[in-house]
VEXMARRO-705039 format. One record per atom (N, C-alpha, C, O): residue in one letter; z, x, y. Coordinates in steps of 0.001 Angstrom, whole numbers, padded with zeros to 6 digits, always signed. Layout:
<sites>
AZXY...
</sites>
This chain:
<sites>
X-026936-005416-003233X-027447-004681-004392X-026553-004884-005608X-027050-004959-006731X-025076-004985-005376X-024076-005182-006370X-024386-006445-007160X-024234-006592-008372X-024962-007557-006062X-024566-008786-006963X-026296-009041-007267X-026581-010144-007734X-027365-008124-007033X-028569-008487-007835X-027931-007815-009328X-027956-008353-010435X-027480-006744-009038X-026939-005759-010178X-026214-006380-011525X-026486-006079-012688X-025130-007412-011028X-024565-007989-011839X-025792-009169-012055X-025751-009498-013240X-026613-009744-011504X-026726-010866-011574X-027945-010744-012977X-028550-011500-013736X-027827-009513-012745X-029288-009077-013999X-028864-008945-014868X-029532-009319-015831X-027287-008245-015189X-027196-008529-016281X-026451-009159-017005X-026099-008931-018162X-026123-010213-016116X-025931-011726-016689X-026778-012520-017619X-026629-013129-018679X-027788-012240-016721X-029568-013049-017237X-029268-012055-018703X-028496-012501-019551X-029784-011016-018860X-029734-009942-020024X-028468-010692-021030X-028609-010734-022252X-027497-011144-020485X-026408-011599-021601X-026736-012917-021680X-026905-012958-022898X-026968-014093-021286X-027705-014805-021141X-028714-015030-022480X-028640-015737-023485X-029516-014233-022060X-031052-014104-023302X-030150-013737-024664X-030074-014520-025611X-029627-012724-024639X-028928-012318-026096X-028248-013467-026800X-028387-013949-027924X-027502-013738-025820X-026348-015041-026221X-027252-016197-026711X-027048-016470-027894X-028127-016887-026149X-028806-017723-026494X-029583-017426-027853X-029663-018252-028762X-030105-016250-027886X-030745-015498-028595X-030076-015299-030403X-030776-015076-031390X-028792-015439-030381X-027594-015440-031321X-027190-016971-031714X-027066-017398-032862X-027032-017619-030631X-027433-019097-030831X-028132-019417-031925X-027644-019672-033026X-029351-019409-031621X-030659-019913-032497X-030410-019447-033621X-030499-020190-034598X-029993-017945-033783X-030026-017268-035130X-029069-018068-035841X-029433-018629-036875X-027944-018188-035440X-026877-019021-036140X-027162-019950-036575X-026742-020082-037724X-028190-021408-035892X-028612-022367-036717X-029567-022145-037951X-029428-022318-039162X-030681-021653-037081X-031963-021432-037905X-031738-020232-038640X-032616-020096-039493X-031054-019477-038640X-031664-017939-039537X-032095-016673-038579X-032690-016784-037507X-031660-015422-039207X-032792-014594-038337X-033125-013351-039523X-032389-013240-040503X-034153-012564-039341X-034055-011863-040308X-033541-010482-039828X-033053-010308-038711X-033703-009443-040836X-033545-008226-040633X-033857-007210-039557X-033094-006350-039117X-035305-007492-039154X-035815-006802-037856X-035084-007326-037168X-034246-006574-036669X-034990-008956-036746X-034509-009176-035259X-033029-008857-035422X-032344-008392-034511X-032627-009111-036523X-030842-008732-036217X-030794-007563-035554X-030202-007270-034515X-031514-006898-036299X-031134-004884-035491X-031749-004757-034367X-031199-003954-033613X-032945-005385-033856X-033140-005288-032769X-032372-006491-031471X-032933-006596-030381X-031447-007078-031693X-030666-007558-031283X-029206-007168-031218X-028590-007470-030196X-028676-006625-032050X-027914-005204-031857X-028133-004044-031085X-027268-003440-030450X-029310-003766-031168X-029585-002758-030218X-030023-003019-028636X-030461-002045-028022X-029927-004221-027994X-030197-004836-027090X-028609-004583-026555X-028359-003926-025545X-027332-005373-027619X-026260-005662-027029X-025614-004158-026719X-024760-003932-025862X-026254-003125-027665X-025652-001226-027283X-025865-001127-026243X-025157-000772-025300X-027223-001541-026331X-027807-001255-024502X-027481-001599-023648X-027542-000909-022631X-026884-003067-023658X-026405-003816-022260X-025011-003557-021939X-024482-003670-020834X-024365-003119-023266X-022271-002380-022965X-022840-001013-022211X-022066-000729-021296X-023652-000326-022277X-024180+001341-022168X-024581+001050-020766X-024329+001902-019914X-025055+000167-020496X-025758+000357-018949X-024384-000581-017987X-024039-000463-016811X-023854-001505-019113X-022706-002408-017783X-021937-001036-017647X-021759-000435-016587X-021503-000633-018927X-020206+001217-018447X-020900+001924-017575X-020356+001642-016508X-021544+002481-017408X-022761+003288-016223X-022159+002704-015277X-021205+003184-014665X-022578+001805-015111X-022602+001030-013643X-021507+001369-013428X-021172+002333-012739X-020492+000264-014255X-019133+000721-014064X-018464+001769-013413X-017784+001423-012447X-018490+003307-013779X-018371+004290-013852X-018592+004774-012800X-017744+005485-012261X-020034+004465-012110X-020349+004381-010910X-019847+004151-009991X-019502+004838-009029X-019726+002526-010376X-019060+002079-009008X-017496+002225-008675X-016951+001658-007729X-016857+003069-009590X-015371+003856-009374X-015795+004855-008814X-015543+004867-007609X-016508+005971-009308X-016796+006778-008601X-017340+006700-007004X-017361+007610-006176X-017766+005319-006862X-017735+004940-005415X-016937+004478-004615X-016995+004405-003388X-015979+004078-005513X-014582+003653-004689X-013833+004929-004537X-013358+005163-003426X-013680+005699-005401X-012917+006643-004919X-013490+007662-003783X-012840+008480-003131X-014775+007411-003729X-015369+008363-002104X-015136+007460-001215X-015303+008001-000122X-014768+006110-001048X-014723+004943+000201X-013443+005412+000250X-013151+005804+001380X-012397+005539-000717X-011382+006222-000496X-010786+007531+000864X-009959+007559+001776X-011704+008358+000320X-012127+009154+001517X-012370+008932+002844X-011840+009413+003846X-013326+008063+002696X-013842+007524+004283X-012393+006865+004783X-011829+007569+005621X-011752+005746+004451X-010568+005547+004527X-009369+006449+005096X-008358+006025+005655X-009682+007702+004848X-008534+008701+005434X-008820+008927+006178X-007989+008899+007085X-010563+009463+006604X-010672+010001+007840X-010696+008616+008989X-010699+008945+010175X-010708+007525+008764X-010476+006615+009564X-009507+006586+010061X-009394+006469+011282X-008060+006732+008857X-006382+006599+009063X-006201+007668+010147X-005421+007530+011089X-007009+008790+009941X-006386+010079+010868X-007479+010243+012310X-007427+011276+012979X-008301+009276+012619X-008455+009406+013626X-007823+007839+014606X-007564+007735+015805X-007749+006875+013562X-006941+005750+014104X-005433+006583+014784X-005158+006392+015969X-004703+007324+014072X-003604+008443+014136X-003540+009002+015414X-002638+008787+016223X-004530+009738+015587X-005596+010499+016923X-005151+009667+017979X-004208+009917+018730X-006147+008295+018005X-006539+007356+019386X-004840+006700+019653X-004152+006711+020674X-004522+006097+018113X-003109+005087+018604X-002212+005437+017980X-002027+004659+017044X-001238+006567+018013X+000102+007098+016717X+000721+005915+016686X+000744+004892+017371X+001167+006283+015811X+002138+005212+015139X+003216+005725+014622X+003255+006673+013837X+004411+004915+015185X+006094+005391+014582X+006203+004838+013121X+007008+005454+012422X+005632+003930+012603X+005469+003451+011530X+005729+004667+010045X+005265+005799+009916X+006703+003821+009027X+006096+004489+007864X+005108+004836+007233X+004479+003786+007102X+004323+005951+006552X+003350+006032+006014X+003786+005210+004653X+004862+005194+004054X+002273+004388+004336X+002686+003850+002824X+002491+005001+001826X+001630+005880+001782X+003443+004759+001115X+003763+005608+000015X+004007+005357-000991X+004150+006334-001726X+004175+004142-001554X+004517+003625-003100X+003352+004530-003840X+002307+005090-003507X+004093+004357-004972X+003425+004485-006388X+002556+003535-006790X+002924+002362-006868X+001414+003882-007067X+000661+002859-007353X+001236+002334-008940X+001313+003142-009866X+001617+000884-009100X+001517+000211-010203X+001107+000358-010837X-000035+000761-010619X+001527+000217-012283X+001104+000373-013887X+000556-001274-014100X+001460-002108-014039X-000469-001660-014278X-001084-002679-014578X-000574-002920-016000X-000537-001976-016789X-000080-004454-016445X+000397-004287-017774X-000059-006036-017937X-000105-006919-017081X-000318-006060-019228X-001004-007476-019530X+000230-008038-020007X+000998-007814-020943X+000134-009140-018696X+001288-009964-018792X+000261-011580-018934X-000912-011537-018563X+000873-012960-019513X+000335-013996-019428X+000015-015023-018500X-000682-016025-018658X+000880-014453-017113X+000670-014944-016127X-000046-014496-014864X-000284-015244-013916X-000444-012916-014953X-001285-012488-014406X-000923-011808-012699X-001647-011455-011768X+000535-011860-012908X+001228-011393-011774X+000972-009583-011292X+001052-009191-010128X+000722-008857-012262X+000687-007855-012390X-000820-007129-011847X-000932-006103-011175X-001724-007863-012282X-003242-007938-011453X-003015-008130-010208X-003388-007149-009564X-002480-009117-009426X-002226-009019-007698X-001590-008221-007283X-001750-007755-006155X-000352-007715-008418X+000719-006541-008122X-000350-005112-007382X-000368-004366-006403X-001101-005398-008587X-001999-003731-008444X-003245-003748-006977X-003556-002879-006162X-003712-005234-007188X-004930-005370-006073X-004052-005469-004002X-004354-005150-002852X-003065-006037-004664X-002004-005953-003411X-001884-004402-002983X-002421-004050-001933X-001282-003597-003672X-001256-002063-004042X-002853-001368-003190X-002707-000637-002210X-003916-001624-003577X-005026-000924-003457X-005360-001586-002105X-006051-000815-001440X-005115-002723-001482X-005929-003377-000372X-004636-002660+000609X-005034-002633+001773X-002953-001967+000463X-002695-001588+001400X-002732-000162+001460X-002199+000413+002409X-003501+000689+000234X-004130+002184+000791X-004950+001966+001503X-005129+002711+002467X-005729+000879+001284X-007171+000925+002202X-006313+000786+004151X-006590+001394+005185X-005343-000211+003873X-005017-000696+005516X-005831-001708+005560X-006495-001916+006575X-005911-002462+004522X-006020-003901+004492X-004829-005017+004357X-004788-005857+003458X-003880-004880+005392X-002951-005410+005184X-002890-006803+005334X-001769-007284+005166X-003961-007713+005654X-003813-009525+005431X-004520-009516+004041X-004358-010507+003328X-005422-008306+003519X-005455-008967+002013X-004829-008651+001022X-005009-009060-000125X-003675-007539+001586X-002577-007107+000704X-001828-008048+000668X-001476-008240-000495X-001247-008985+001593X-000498-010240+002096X-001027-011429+000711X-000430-011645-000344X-001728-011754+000978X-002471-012827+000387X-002142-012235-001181X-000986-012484-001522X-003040-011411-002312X-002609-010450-003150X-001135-010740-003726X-000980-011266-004828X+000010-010331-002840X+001179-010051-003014X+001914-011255-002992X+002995-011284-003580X+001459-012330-002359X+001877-013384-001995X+001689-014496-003462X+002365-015358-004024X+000351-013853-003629X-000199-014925-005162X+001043-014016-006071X+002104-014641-006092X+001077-013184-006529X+001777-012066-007382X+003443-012962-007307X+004031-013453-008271X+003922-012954-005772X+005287-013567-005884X+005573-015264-006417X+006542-015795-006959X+004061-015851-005914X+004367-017544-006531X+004363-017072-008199X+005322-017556-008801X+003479-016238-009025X+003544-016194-010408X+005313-015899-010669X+006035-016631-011345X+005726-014722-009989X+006997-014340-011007X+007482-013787-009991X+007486-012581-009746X+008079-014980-009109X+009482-015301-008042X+010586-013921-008645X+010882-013445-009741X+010948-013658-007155X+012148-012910-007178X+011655-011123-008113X+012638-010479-008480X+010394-010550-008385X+009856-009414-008822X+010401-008626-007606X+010385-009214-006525X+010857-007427-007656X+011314-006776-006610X+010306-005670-006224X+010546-005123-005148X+008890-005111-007116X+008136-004596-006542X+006770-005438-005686X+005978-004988-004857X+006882-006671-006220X+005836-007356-005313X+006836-007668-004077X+006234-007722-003005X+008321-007898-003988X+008976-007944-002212X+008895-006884-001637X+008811-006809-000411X+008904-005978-002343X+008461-004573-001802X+007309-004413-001253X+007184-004656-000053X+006428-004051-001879X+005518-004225-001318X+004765-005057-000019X+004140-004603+000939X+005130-006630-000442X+004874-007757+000282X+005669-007236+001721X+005336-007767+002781X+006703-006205+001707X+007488-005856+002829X+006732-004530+003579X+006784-004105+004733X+006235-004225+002747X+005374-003033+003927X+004273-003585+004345X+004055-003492+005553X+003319-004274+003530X+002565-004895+003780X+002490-005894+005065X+001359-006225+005418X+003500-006353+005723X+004171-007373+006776X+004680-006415+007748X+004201-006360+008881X+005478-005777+007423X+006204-004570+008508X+004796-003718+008864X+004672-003827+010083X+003763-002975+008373X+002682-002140+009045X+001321-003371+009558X+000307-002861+010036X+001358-004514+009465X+000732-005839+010178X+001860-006264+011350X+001596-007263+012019X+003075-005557+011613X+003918-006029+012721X+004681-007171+012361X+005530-007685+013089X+004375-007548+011261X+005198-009273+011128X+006612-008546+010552X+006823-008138+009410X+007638-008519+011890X+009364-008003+011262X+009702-008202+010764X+010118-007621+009762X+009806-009707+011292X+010738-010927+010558X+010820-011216+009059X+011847-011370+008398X+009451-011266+008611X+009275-011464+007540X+009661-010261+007140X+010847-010218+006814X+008947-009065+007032X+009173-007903+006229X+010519-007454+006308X+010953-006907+005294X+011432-007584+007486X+013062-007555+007002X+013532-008358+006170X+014360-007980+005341X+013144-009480+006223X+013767-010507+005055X+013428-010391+003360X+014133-010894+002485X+011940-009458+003090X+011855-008860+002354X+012612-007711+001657X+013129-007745+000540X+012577-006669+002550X+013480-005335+002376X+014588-006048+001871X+014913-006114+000685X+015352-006765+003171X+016740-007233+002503X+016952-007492+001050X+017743-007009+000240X+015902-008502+000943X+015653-009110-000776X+015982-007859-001727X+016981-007820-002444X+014948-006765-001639X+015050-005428-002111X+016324-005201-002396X+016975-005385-003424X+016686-004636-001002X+018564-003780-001188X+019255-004624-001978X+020215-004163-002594X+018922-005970-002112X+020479-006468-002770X+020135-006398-004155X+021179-006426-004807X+018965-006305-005009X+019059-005997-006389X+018882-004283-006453X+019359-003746-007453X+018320-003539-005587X+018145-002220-005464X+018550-001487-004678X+017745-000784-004067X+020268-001369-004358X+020576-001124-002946X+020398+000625-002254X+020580+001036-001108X+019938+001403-003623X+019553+002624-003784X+018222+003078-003179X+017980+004281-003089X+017682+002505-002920X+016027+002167-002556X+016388+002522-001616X+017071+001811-000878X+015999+003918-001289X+016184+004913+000539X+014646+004413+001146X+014725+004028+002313X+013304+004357+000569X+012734+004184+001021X+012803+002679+001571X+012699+002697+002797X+012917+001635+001158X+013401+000421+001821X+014350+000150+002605X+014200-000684+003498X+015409+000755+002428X+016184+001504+003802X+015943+001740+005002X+016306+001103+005992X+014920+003269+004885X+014563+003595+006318X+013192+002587+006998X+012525+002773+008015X+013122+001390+005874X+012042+000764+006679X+012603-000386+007385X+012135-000802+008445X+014213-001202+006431X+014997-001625+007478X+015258-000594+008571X+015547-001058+009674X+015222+000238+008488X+016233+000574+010082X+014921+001381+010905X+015098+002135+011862X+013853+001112+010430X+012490+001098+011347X+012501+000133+011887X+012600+000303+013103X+012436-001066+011529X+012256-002039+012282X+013541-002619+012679X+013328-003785+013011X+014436-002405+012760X+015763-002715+013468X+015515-002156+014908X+015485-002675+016024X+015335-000769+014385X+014832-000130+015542X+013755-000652+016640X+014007-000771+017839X+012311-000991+015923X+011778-001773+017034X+012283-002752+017786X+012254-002920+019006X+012903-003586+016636X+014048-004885+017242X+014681-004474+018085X+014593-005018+019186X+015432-003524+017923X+016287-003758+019143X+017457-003308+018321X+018287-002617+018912X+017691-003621+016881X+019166-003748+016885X+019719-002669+016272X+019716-002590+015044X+020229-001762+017016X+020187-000536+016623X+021672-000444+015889X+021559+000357+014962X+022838-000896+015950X+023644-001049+015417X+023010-001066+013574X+023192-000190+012728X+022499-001958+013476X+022422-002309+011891X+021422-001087+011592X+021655-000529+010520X+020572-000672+012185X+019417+000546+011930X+019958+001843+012022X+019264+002816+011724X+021139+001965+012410X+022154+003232+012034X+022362+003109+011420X+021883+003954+010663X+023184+002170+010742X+023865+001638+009037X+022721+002286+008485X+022662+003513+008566X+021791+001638+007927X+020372+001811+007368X+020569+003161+007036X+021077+003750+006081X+019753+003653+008619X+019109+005387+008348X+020230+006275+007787X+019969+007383+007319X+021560+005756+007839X+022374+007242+007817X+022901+006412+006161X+023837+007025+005648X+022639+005725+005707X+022862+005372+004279X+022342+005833+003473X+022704+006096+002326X+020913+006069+004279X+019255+006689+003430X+019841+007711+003332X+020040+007996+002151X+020356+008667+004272X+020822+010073+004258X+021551+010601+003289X+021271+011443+002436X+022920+009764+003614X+023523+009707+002661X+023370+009782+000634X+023775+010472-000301X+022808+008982+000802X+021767+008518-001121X+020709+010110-000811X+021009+010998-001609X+019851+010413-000036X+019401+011504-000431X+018964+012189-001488X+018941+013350-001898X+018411+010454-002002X+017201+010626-003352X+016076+010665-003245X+015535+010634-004350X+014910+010760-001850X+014179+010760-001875X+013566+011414-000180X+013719+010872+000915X+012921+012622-000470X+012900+013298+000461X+012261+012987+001535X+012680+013199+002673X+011272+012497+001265X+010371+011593+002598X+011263+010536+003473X+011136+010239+004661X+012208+010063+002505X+012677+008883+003126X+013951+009750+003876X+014418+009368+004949X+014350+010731+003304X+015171+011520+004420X+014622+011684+005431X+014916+010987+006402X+013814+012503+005489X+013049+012926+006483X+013154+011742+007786X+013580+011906+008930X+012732+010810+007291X+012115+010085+008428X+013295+008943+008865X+013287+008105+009768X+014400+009299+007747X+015507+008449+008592X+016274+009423+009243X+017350+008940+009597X+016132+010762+009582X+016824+011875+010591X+015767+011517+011529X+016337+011270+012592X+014223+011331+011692X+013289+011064+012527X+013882+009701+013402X+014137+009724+014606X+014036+008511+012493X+014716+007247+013480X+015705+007483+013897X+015802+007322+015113X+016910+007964+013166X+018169+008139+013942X+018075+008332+015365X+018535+007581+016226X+017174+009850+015610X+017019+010544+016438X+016656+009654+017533X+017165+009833+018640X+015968+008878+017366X+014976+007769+018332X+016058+006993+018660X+016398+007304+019802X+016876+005995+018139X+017837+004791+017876X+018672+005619+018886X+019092+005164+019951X+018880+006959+018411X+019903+007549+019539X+019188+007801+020923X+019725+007418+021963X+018203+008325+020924X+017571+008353+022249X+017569+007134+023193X+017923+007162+024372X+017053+005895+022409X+017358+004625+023188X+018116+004054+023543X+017995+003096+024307X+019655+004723+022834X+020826+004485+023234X+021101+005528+024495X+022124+005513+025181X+020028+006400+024657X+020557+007447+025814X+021307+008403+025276X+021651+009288+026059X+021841+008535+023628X+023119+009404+023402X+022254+010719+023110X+022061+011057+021942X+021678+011537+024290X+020909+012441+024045X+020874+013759+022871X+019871+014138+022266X+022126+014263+022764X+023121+015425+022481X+022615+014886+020458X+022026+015579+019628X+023271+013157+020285X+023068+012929+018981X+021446+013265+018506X+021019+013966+017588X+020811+012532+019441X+019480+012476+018988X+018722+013762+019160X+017574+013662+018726X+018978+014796+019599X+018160+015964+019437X+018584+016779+018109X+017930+017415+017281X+019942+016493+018256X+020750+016980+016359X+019575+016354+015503X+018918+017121+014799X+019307+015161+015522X+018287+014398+014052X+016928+014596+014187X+016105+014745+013284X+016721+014588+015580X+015508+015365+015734X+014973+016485+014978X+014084+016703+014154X+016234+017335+015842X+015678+018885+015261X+015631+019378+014040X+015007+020351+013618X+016655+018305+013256X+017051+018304+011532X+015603+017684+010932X+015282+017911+009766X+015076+017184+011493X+013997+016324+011145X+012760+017019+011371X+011912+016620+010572X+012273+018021+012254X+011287+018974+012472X+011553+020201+011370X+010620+020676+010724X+013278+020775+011192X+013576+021660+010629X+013362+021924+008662X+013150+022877+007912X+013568+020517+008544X+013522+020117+007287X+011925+019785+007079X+011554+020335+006043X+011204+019301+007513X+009569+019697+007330X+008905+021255+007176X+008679+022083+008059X+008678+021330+005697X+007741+022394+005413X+006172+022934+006199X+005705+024072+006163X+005735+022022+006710X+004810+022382+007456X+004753+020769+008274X+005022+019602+007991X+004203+021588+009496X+004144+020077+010640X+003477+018905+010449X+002312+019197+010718X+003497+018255+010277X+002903+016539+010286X+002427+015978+011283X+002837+014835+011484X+001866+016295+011822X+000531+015942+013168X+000795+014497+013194X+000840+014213+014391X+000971+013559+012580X+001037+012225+012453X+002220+011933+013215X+002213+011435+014341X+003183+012245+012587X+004683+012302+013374X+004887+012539+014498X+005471+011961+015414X+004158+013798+014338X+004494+014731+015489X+004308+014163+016760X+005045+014069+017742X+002382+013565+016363X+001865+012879+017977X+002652+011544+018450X+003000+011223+019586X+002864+010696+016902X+004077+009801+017744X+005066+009936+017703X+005595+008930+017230X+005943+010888+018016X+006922+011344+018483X+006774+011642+020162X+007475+011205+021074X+005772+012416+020210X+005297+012886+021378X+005022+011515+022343X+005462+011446+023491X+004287+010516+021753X+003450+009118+022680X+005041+008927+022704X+005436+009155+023847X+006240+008540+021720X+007409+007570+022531X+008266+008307+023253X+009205+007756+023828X+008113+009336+023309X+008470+010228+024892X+008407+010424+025877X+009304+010572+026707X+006832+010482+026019X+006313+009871+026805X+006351+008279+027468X+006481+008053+028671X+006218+007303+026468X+006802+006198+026680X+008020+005686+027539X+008071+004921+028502X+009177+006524+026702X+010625+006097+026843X+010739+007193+028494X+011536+006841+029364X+010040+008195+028657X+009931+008848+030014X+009523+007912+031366X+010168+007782+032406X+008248+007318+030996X+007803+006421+031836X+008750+005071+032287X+008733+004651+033444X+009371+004607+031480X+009922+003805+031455X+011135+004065+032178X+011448+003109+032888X+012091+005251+032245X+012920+005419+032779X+012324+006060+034905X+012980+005948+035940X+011198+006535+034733X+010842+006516+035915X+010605+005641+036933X+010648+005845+038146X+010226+004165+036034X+010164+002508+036410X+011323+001978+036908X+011307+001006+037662X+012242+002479+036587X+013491+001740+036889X+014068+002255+038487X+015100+001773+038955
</sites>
């Protein structure tokens, strides 16, 4: 329906345009000028409509989108960061880096993370070394599972932004999956430390807690735990349930042995 939609009033710009053509060689008079003006009111008046529309339809797909996230949440928790950036200020630049910046941005609210990839990826060939498209390009890779890459991102991050708690606790998220819990202590208790940004506290007392559990150092990890339940204003069901699944997990696992 979208692309009969556009495709009509193409044709409609089309006729006008051609229509302006002719006048330019040959002449036109008075009637048709104004009624050719009033054609082009009409066709900006009905493309904005549409327009208007079809935001107003993105922002209800929006919607649908959450209740997907929170029953995906439901069936499979996830230890994962929630994305949280700020959505980008779109700014007319000549190379057009800033358009993928933003469409990169919107394809990973949705949890479209291979076309946030792609997006972010065009954004970094325009203007190499941007530290919110590695950013990004790093959650975008880290919540698709690709580590490797998305640590080598983050890293990129810390060394022009070494303040960046939220890029922090997403190194020492995935250190954590890795394995390497040494460097994912550094991380989380650095985030702590800087304690500029409250979410990212939060959830690096949440990994600690874990990093210590898998180390077995029980005593540490119920301290970051409980600092980490305590310091939440109201419960986070998200957390909460995967907290609960790698307990379960890390339970089973020790019964295996």
């Amino acid at each position: 329906m979208a692309d009969e939609t556009l495709a009509h009033f193409k044709v409609r710009y089309s006729d006008i345009d051609a229509r302006l053509d002719a006048a330019s060689a040959g002449g036109i008079d008075e009637a048709s000028r104004a009624g050719v003006k009033k054609e082009i009111i009409g066709l900006f008046k009905a493309v904005e409509q549409q327009a208007a529309e079809m935001a107003a339809l993105r922002d209800e797909i929006k919607q649908l989108v959450d209740k997907w996230k929170s029953l995906q949440s439901a069936a499979a928790p996830s230890l994962a960061p929630e994305f949280s950036a700020e959505k980008p200020v779109v700014v007319a630049d000549h190379i057009g880096a800033s358009t993928f910046i933003e469409k990169g941005w919107s394809r990973l609210s949705l949890g479209d993370y291979d076309g946030a990839e792609a997006a972010l990826e065009k954004a970094i060939a325009l203007s190499p070394g941007d530290p919110q498209s590695s950013a990004l390009l790093g959650w975008a890779q880290m919540l698709n599972e690709k580590y490797d890459q998305a640590l080598m991102n983050f890293q990129q991050v810390l060394m022009r932004e070494p303040s960046n708690a939220l890029a922090r606790i997403n190194v020492g998220y995935i250190c954590l999956k890795k394995g390497i819990f040494g460097e994912a202590i550094e991380h989380l208790s650095k985030a702590i430390r800087l304690d500029n940004d409250k979410k990212a506290t939060l959830y690096a007392h949440f990994y600690l807690g874990l990093v210590y559990l898998e180390r077995e150092m029980y005593e540490d990890s119920q301290v970051f735990l409980s600092e980490d339940a305590r310091a939440r204003t109201k419960p986070d069901r998200g957390v909460l349930r995967a907290r609960a699944g790698f307990l379960v997990q890390r339970t089973a696992g020790r019964s295996a042995r």
